[in-house]
C-alpha positions as CSV (number, residue, x, y, z in Angstrom):
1,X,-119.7,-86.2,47.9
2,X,-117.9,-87.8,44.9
3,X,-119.5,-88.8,41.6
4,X,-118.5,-92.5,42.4
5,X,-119.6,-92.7,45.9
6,X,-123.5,-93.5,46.4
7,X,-125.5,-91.3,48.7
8,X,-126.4,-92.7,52.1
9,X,-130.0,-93.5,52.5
10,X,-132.7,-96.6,52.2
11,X,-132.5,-97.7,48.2
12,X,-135.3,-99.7,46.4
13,X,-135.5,-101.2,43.1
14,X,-137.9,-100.2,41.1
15,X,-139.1,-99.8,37.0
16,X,-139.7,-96.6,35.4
17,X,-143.3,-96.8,34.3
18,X,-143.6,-92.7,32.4
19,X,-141.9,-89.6,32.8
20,X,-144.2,-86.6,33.8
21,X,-144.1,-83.0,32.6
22,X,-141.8,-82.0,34.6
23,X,-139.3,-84.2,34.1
24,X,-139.9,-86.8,36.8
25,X,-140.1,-90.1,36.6
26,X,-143.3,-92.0,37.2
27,X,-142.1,-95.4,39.2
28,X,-143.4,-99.0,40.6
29,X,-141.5,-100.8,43.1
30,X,-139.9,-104.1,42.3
31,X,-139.5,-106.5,45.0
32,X,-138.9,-106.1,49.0
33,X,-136.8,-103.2,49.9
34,X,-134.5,-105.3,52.0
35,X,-134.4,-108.0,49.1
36,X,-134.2,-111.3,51.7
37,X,-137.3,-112.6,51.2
38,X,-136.7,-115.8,49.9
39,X,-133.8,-116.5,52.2
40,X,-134.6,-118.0,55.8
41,X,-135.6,-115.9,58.6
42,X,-136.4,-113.0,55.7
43,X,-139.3,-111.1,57.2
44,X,-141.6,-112.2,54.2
45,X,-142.8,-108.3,53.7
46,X,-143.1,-108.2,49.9
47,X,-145.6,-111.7,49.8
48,X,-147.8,-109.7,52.0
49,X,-147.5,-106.8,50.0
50,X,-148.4,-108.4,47.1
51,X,-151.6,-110.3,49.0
52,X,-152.7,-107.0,50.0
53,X,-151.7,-103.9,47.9
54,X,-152.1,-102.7,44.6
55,X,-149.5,-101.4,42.5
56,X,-148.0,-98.2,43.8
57,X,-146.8,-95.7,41.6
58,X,-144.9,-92.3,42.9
59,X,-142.9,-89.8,41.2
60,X,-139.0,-89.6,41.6
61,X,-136.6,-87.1,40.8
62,X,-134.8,-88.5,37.2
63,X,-131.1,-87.1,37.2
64,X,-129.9,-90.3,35.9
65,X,-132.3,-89.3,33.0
66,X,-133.9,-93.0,32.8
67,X,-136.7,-94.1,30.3
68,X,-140.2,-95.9,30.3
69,X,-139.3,-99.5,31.2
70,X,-135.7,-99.0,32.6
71,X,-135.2,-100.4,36.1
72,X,-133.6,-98.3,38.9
73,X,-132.2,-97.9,42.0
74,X,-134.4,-95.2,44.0
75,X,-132.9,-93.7,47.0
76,X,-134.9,-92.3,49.9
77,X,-132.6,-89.6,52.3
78,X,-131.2,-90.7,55.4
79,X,-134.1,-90.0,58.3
80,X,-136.8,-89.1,55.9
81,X,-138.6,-92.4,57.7
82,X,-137.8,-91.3,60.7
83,X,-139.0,-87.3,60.4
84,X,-142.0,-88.9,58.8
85,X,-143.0,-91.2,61.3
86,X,-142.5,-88.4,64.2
87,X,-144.7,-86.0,61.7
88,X,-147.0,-89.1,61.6
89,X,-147.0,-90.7,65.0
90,X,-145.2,-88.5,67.7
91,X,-146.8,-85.4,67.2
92,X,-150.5,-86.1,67.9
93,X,-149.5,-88.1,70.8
94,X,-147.7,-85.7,72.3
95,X,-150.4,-83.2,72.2
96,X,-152.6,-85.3,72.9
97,X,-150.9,-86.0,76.3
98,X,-149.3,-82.5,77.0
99,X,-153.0,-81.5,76.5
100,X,-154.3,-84.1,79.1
101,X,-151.7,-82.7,81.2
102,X,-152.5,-79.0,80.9
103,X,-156.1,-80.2,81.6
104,X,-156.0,-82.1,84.4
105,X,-153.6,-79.7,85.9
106,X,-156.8,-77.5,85.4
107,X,-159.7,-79.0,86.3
108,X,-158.9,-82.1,87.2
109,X,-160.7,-85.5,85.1
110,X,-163.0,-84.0,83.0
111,X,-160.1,-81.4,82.4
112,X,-157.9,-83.9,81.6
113,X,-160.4,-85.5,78.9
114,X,-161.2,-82.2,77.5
115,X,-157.8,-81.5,77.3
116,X,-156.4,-84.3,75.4
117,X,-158.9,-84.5,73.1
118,X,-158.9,-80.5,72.3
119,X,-155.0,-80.7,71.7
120,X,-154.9,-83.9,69.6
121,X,-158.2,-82.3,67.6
122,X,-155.7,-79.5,67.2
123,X,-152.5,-81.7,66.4
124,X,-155.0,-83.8,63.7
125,X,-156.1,-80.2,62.2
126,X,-152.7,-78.5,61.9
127,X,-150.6,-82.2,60.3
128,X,-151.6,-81.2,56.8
129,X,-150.1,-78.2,56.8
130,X,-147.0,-79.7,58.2
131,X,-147.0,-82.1,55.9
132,X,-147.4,-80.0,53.0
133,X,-144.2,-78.2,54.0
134,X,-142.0,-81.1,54.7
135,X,-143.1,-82.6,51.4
136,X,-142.2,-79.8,49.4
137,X,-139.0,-79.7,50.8
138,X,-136.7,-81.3,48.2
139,X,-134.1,-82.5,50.3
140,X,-136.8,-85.3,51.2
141,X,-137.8,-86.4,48.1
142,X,-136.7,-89.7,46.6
143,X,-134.7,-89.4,43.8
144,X,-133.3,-92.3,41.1
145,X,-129.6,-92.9,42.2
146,X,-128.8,-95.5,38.9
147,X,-129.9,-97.0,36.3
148,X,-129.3,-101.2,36.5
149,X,-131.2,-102.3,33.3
150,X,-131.6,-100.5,30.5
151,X,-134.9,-100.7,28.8
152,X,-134.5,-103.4,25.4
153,X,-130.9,-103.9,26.8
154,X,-129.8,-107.9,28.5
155,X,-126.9,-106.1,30.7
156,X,-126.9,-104.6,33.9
157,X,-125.0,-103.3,36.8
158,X,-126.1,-104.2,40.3
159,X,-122.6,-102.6,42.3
């Protein structure tokens, strides 16, 4: 990877609010992520987000060393939505109907139902564990990838 060439993955604008502790930076999204929702046939995302959710604020990684009220670019890692949604979604259904499986296989209806709801009891019990070791993973973590307004300053740089 070059110093000139951006990092593949899903980017966001977004507004430094704070830096923590530990160096992060404390961040707000700004607008849509895919930025077309004033244009026709836009998917209107960011008016429903703004009808139906509060702020959001997350920590970032801050290698581009940006300041309270500088606006970024934050980039998310190719696939972390993905890996997130199969953490999220995939794995409790799949035990939920490998369980049936096993259960029917074993005593037939009431087997199945005990089944499936055992093995998605145990896929619901196990998923913070998982989760708390693909989130500290830091190859997953969103980082700021540039700085595009400078806090006090009129110019920017959106390439």
């Amino acid at each position: 990877m070059t110093e000139n060439c951006p990092e593949a993955g899903i980017e966001q604008a977004a507004r430094v609010v704070a830096l923590t502790e530990d160096g992060r930076a404390l961040v707000e999204a700004v607008g849509s992520s895919c930025g077309r929702c004033h244009e026709a046939g836009g998917c209107g995302k960011a008016n429903l987000t703004r009808m139906f959710a509060s702020v959001r604020r997350f920590p970032v990684k801050n290698p581009a060393l940006a300041k309270p009220g500088d606006e970024v670019i934050i980039i998310l890692p190719t696939g972390i939505l993905f890996r997130q949604s199969v953490l999220a979604y995939l794995w409790p259904l799949a035990a939920l109907l490998l369980g049936a499986l096993a259960g029917k296989f074993l005593a037939n209806d009431a087997g199945a139902l005990a089944g499936g709801a055992l093995a998605f009891g145990a896929a619901l019990w196990l998923m913070p564990k998982l989760w708390a070791r693909y989130l500290a993973n830091p190859a997953f973590e969103p980082k700021i990838e540039k700085i595009v307004v400078r806090s006090g300053d009129k110019s920017c740089d959106w390439t």
